[in-house]
C-alpha positions as CSV (number, residue, x, y, z in Angstrom):
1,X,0.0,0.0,0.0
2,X,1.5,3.9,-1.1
3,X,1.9,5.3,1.9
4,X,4.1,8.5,1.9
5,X,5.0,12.1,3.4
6,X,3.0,13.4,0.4
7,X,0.7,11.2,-0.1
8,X,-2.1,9.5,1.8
9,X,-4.2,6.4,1.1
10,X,-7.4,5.5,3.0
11,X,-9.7,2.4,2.2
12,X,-13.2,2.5,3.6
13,X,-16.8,0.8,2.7
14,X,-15.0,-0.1,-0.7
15,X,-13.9,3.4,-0.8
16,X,-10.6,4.1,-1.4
17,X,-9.3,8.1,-0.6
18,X,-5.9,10.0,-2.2
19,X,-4.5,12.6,-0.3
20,X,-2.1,14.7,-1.7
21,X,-0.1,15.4,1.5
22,X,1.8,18.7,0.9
23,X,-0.4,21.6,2.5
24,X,2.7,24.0,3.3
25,X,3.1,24.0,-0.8
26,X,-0.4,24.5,-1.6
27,X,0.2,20.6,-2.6
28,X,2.0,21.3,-5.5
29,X,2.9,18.2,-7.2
30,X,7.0,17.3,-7.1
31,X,8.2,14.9,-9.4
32,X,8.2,12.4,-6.6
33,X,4.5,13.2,-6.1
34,X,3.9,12.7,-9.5
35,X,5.3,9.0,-9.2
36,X,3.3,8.2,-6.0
37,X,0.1,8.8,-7.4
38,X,0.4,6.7,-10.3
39,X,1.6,4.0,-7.8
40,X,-1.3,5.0,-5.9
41,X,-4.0,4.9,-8.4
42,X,-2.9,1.7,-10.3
43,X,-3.0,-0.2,-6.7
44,X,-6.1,1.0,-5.7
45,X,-7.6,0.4,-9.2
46,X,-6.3,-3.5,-9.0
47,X,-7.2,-3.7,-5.4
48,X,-11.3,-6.2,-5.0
49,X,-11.8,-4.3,-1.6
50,X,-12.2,-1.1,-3.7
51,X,-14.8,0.3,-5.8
52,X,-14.3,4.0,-6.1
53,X,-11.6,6.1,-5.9
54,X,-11.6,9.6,-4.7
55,X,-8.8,12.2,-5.3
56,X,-8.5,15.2,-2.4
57,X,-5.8,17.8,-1.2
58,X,-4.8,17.7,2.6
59,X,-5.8,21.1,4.4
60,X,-8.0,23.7,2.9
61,X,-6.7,25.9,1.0
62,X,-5.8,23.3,-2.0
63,X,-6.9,20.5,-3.4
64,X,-3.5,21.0,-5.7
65,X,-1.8,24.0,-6.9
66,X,-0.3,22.0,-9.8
67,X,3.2,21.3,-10.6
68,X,5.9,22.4,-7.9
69,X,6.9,25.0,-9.6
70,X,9.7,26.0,-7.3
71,X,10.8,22.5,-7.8
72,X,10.9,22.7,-11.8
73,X,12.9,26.1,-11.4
74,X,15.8,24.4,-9.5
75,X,15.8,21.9,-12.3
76,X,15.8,24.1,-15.1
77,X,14.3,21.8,-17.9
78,X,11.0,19.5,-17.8
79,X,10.0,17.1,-20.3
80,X,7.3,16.4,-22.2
81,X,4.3,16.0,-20.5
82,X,3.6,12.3,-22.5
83,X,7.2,11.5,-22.6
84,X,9.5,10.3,-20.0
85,X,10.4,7.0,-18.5
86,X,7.3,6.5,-16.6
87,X,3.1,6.9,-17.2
88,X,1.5,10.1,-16.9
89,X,-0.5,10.7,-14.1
90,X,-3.6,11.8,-15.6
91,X,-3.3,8.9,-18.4
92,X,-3.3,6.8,-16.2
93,X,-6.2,8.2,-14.0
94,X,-8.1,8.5,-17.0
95,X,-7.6,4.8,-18.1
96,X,-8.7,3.7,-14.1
97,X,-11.1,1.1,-14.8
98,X,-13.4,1.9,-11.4
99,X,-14.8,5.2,-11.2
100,X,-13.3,8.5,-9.8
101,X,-14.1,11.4,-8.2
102,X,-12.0,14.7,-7.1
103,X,-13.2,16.2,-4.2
104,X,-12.2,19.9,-5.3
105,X,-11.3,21.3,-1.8
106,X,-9.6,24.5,-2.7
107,X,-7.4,25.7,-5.7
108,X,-7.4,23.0,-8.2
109,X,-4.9,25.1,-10.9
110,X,-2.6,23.5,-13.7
111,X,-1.5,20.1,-12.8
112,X,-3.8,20.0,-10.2
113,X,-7.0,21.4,-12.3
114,X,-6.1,18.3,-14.9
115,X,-5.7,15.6,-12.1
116,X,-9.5,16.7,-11.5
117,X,-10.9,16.5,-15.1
118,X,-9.3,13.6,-15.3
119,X,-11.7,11.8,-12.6
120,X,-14.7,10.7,-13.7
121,X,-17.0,13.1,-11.4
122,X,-16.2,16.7,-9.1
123,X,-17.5,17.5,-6.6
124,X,-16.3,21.3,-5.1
125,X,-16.3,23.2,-1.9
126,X,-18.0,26.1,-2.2
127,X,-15.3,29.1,-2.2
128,X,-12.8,27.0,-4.2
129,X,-11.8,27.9,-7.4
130,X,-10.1,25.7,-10.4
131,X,-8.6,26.8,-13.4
132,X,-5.7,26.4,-15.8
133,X,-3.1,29.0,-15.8
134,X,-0.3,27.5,-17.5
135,X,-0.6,30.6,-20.5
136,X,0.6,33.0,-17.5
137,X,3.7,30.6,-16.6
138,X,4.7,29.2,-20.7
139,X,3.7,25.8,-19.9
140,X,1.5,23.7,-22.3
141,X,-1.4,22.3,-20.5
142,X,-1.2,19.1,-22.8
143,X,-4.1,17.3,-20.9
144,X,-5.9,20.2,-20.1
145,X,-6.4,21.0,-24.1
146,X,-7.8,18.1,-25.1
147,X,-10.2,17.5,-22.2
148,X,-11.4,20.5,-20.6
149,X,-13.2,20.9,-24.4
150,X,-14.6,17.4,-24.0
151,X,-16.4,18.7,-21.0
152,X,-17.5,22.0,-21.5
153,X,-18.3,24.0,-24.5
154,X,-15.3,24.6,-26.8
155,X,-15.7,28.2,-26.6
156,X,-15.9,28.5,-22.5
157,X,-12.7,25.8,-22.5
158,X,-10.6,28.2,-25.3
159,X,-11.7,31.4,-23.1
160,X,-10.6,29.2,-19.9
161,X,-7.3,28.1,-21.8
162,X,-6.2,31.4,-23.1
163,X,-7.0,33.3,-20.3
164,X,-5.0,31.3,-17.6
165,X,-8.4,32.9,-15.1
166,X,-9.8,30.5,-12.2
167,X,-13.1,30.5,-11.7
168,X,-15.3,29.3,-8.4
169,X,-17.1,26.4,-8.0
170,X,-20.4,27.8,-8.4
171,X,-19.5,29.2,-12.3
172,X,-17.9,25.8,-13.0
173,X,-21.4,23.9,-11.6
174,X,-22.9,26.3,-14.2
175,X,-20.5,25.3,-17.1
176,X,-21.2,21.6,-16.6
177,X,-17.7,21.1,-15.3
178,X,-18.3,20.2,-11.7
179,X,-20.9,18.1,-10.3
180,X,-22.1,19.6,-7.0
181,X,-21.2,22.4,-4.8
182,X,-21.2,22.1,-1.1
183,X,-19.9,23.5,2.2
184,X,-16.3,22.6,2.5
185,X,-17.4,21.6,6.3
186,X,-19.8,19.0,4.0
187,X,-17.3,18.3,1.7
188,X,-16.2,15.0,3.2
189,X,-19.4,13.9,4.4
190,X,-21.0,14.3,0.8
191,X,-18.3,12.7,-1.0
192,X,-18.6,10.0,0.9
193,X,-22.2,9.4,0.8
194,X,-21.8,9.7,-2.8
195,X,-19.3,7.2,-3.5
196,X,-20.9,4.9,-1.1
197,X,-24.0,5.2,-3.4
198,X,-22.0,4.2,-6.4
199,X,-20.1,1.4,-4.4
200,X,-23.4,-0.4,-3.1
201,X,-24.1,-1.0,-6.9
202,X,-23.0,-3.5,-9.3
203,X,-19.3,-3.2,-9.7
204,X,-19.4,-4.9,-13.4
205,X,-22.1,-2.9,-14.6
206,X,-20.6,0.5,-12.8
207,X,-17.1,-1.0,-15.1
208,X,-18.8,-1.5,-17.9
209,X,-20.8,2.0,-18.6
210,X,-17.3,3.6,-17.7
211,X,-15.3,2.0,-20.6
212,X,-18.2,2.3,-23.0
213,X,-19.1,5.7,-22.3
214,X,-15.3,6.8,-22.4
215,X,-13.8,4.7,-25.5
216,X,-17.1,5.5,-27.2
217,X,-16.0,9.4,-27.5
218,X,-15.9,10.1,-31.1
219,X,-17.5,7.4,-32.9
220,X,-20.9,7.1,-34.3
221,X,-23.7,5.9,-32.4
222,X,-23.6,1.9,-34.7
223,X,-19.9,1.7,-34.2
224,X,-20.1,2.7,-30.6
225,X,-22.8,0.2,-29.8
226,X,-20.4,-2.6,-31.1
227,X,-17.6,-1.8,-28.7
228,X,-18.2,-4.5,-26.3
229,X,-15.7,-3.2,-23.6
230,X,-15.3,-3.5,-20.5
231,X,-16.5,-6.5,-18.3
232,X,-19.1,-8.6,-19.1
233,X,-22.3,-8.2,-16.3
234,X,-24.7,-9.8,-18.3
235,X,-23.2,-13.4,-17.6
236,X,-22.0,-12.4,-14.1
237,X,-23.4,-13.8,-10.8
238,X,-24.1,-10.4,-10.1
239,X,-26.8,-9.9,-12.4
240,X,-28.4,-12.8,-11.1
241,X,-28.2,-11.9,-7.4
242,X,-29.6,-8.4,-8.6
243,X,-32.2,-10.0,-10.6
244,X,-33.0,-12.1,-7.5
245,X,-32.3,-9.6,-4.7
246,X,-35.2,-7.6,-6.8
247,X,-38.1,-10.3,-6.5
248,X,-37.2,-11.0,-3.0
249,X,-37.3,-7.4,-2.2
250,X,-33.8,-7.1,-0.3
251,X,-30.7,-5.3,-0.9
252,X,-28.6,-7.4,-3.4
253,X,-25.1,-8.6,-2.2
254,X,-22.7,-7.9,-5.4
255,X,-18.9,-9.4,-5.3
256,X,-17.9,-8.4,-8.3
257,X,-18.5,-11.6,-10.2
């Protein structure tokens, strides 16, 4: 189990929570951050005792500034944000086969804005804002590009993109780009009723929509239909204890098989 100085990993009712563990940097993601989240998230995503993964920032003031950039000053020269020797963290979020949510507790900016469109579902605090600024610094925002117009409309993304602005949660409930909005007192209690909800249902089926609905994106509605990704529920035991949890009017029991 990743277990680190900066980052946190809790498992419960099927549940399992990221912490990004840097608070006196805002969170800012060092390269070694970077590397324990994608250790992080492909355990966790491999793991039967979890369902749903949730992404968060320690404190609140951050759910994470983006990339330490203090960090990237000392070293001079970054590389390509899809190159390198090892996976990119939001790829590989992204590609997570259980769903995710980022619980948006403060300043989701750059890296840390694209760690949160790359979850599934967001869910904000009210007062936090989330943006990409990375026009105001020369960076690239190579993730950032190609899904924040997935999500919103194009022209809202471009005017987010070229801007570098932040905007609160409440303007990106508005946009479509956040889910709900809640007190950040509420924040953890919401989440977790939420992911509880989805964790009480089929895991197969909850497995399957995701890798339909997201290697669907682009193709037309006959090819999409065809994909056949994903698990299989339809042969599962699950869908038989659902089928018979239904008649015998009780909560079904799923395991995942």
């Amino acid at each position: 189990m990743v277990h680190t100085e900066d980052v946190v990993i809790e498992i419960t009712d099927l549940v399992g929570w990221v912490t990004i563990n840097r608070p006196g940097r805002m969170n800012a993601l060092a390269k070694s951050t970077f590397s324990r989240l994608v250790e992080a998230s492909l355990e966790l995503d491999a793991r039967d005792d979890v369902r749903v993964v949730v992404y968060s920032g320690e404190g609140s003031r951050a759910f994470s500034a983006g990339v330490d950039l203090k960090e990237l000053d000392a070293a001079g020269s970054m590389l390509h944000p899809m190159g390198g020797p090892s996976r990119n963290l939001n790829e590989v979020v992204l590609e997570m086969s259980k769903p995710t949510i980022a619980a948006i507790n403060g300043v989701a900016a750059g890296g840390g804005c694209e760690l949160a469109l790359a979850c599934d579902i967001r869910i904000g605090a009210r007062g936090a804002r989330i943006g990409l600024p990375e026009a105001k610094v020369g960076m690239g925002a190579n993730f950032g590009s190609v899904v924040l117009p997935q999500l919103v409309p194009k022209a809202i993304a471009m005017e987010l993109l070229f801007t570098g602005n932040l905007i609160g949660m409440e303007t990106a409930e508005r946009i479509g780009l956040v889910n709900h909005v809640v007190d950040p007192d509420d924040l953890r209690s919401f989440v977790s009723k939420f992911a509880a909800q989805i964790a009480r249902n089929a895991p197969l089926s909850v497995q399957r929509m995701k890798a339909m609905a997201s290697k669907s994106i682009g193709l037309s509605t006959s090819a999409a239909l065809r994909l056949d990704v994903g698990p299989d529920p339809y042969r599962s035991q699950d869908r038989i204890e659902g089928n018979r949890a239904f008649v015998e009017k009780r909560m079904p029991r799923f395991l995942g098989r």
